[in-house]
N, C-alpha and C positions, 0 to 999 in steps of 0.2 A: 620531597620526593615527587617525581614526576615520571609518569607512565604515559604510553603514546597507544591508543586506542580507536577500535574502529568500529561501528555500527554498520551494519548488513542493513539495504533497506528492505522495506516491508516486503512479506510475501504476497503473491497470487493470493485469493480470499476461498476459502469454502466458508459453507453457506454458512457454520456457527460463528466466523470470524463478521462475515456481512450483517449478522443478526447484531452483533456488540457492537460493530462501528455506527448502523443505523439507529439503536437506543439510546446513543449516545452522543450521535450528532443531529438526529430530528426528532426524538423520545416516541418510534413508532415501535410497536410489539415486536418479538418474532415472528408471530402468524402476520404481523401483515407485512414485515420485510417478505418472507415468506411467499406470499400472495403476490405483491410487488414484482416479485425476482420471475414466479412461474408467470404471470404475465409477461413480461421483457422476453421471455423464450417461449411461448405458447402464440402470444399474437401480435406482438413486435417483434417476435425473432430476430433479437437483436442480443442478445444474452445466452450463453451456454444454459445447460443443464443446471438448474441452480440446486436439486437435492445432493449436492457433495460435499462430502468430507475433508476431499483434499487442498492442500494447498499448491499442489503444482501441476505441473504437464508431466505427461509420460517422457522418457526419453525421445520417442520418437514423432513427436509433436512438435520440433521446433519451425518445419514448416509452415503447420498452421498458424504458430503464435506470429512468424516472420509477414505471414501474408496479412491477419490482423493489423499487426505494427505498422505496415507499410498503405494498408487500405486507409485506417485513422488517423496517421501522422500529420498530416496535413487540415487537418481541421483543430486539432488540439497542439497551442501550444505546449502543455508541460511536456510534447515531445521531444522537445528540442535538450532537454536534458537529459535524455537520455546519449547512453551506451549500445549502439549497435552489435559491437562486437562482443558485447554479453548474449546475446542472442544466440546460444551455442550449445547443443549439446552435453560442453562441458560444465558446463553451466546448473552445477545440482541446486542452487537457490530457487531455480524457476524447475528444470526439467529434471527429475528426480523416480526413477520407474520403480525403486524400491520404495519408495514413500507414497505411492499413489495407492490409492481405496477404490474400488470401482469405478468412478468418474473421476475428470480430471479438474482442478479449480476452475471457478468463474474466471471468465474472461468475456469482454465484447466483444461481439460477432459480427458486429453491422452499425451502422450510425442508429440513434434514436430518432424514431419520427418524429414531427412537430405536437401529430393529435397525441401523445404521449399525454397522460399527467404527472405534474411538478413533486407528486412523490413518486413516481416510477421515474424520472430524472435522476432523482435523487439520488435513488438507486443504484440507478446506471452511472451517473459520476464517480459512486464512491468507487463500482468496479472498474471503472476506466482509469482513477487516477493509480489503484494499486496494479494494474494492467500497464502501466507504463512506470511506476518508478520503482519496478519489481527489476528491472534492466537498466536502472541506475547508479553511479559508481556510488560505493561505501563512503560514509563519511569517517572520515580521518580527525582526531580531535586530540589534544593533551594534557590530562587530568595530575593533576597538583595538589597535594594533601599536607595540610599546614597542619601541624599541633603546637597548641599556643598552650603554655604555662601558668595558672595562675595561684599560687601556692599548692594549695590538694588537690586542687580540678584541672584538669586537662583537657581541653578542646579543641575539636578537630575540625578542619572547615576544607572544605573540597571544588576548587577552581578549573571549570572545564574549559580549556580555549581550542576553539579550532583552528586547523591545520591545513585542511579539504573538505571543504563545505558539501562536496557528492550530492548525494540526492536530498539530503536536507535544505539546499538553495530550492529546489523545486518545489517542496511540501511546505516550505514559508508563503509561498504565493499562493501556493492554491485554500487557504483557508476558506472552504466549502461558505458559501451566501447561504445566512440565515440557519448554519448549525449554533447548536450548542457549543461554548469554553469549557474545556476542561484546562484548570489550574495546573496540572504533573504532565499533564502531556506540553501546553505552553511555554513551562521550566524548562523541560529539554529541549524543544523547537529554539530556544533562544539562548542554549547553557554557550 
């Protein structure tokens, strides 16, 4: 039996989402992602508001996120895989004014300076890459579920092949310098 399947890519980050990705690709605390994030918006001002909750823009933010996109695109290749014309309004994965909490998700604001340090980079990477392959197309994939027979046992084994690589061609290359491997997230990046 075969089913045709689509993954949404990642969302825009609030700060508990920034806190998980950084424990788990540099093993730094909360408090100092934390620290980290309110520096990048305090005195590189290069980062949104980082005490949010949410994971998206208001509705009525797509021009900020548009002038973002268009100020960084050119410095960072994983732009090139993006989806401009997600950039929209309609677009409730990114712009969502009933799911917004007081602030709106992280986003970059501005290039990082050079005096920066290499964990407030860090930082700034993770939000940059989900800041662009948040308006990248779905991946499209075809899962296959075999049960094999063997007298009383029955075994299942599950075949994912893709169809439209979407934003997961993009999240293959940017495997972050010098994070952490996780094993389940690896399995998918490569099913």
């Amino acid at each position: 039996e075969t089913k045709r399947r689509s993954l949404n890519p990642p969302k825009l980050l609030s700060l508990t989402e920034l806190q998980k990705i950084a424990a788990k690709e540099y093993d730094y605390s909360s408090s100092k992602t934390l620290e980290l994030a309110q520096s990048l918006y305090e005195k590189h001002k290069c980062l949104s508001y980082p005490r949010t909750p949410s994971s998206v823009l208001g509705d009525d933010d797509v021009e900020l996120f548009r002038e973002k996109f268009d100020l960084l695109k050119n410095k960072y290749p994983i732009s090139q895989f993006c989806n401009t014309s997600l950039i929209t309004k309609d677009n409730k994965h990114i712009f969502n004014s009933k799911k917004l909490d007081s602030h709106h998700a992280l986003i970059p604001l501005d290039f990082i300076p050079e005096t920066a340090t290499q964990a407030e980079k860090n930082i700034y990477e993770i939000v940059l890459r989900h800041f662009f392959l948040s308006c990248m197309p779905i991946c499209v994939y075809d899962e296959k579920t075999l049960w094999i027979t063997n007298g009383e046992y029955k075994y299942k084994a599950t075949v994912k092949t893709i169809v439209e690589e979407g934003w997961k061609k993009a999240e293959q290359q940017l495997a972050p310098n010098g994070a952490k491997k996780n094993e389940e997230e690896d399995s998918l990046q490569n099913f």
